[in-house]
N, C-alpha and C positions, 0 to 999 in steps of 0.2 A: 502462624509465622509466615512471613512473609520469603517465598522460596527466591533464587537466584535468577537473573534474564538467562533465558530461554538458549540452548546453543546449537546449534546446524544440527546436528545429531539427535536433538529434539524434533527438529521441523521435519531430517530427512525418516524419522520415525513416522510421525505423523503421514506427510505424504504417502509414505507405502502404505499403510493402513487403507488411504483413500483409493488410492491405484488398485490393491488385492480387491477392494469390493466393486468398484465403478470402473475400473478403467482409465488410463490417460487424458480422457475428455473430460470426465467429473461433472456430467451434466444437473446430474442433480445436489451436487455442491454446487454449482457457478447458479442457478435457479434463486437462491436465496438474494444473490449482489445483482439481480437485473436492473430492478430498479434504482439501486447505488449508482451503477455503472453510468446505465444511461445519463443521469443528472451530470456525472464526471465529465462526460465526452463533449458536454457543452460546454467545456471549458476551452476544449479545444480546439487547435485552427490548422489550416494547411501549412502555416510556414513555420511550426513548432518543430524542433529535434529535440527529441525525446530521451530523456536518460530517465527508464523506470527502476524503481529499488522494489526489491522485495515483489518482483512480479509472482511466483507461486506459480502454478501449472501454465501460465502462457494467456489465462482465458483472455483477459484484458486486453492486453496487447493486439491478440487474434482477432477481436473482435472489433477493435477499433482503436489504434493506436496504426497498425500497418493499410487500413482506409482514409486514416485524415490527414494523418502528418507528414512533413516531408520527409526524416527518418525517423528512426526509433532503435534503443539498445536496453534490450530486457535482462532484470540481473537479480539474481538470488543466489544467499550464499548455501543455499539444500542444495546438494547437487541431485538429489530426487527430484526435486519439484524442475532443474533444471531438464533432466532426462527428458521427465513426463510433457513438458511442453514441446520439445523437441521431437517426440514420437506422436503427438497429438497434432502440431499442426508444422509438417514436414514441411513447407512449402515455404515456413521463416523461420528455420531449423536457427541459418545462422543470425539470427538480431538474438539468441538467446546466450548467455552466458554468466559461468560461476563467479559470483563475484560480491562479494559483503557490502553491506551500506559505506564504510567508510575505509573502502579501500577505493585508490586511485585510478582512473581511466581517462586518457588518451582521446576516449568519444569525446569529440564539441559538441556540445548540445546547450539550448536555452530552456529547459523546460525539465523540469523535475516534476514528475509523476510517484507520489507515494503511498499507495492505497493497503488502508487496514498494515500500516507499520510503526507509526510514532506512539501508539501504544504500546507495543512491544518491546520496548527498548530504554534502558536508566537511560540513555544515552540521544534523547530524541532532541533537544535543546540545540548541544552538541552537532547533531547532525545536519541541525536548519541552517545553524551558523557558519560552519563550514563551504554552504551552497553560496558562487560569487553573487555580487549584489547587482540587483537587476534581473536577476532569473525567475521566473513564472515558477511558480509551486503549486500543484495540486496536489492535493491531500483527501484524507477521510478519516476518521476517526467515529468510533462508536461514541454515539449520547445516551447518559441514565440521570434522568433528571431526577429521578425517586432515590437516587443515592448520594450520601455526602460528598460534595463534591471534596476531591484532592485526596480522597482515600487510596490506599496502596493495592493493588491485587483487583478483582474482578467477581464479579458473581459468580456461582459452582459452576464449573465448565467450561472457563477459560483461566486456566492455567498459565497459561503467555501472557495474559495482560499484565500491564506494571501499572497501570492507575485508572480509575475513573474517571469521564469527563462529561461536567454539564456545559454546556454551550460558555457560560458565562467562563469554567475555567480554560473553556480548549483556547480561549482569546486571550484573556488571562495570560499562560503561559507561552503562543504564540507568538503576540500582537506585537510583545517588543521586537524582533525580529523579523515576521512577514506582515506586508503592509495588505494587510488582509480586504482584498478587493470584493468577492461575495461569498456567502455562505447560505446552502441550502440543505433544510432537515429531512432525513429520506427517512420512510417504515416502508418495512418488508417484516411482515406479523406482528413480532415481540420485539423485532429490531428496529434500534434506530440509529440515523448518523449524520455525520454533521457533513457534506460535502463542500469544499473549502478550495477557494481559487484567491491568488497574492502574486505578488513579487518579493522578491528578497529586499530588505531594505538596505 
């Protein structure tokens, strides 16, 4: 049975779990998304402002969101995972804060930054739609190409996913809404993902 999307209290679970074993850094969690990351980063530019969703411990950001762009505003609605980035890397304590995908903010920004979250969500459609037209979207989303594509739920061990995507549906389901400018397939092991640069249409 297909269980309910996932709720803060979920994620700020999870996060502590990560934080009791590794620490604020989570170096050997952030180890697995390098080579996601880096693919990402060449989407971006210096005259981006950034409005990232579902940033998670900070790593992203940390590592090259506050090197390239002109600003940036990191938001997760765990307030663990907000903590955790906030004591990992103090020195952009404040670009961090609590705040859900579809709640409203004041930051201007051109550029939406959404990594490893339109999976996560009945509501990802919804969320593209809402971004004004004309705004730079990057994304990522996990690829299983060995599975039916459009099935509900995820392979044993992710619990949070709310569907599978092969390349063919992550466009599918996107394409009407972001005018999907590249799309690049990243493996790290077992993993794989689709890393995805558009505009709103």
């Amino acid at each position: 049975m297909q269980l309910d999307e996932q709720t803060a209290k979920f994620y700020d679970g999870r996060w502590q779990r990560q934080y009791n074993m590794h620490g604020a850094g989570l170096p050997k969690y952030n180890l697995r998304y390098n080579s996601l990351h880096k693919v990402l980063a060449t989407y971006l530019n210096p005259e981006d402002v950034v409005l990232e969703v579902a940033c998670g411990q900070g790593y992203f950001a940390n590592k090259y969101l506050r090197r390239i762009c002109k600003d940036f505003m990191s938001t997760d609605f765990s307030k663990t995972a907000i903590d955790m980035a906030k004591e990992a890397y103090p020195s952009i304590a404040d670009k961090f804060h609590i705040l859900g995908a579809f709640m409203k903010t004041k930051f201007a920004y051109n550029t939406i930054v959404a990594l490893e979250f339109l999976e996560h969500t009945d509501r990802d459609v919804k969320f593209l739609t809402q971004v004004k037209p004309g705004t730079k979207v990057i994304f990522s989303v996990p690829i299983n190409e060995r599975q039916k594509s459009g099935m509900p739920g995820y392979p044993r061990g992710y619990p949070s996913h709310r569907r599978i995507y092969t390349q063919q549906s992550m466009e599918s389901r996107y394409g009407p809404i972001i005018d999907i400018e590249a799309i690049r397939l990243v493996t790290h092991g077992r993993a794989h993902w689709a890393a995805v640069k558009g505009y709103r249409k």
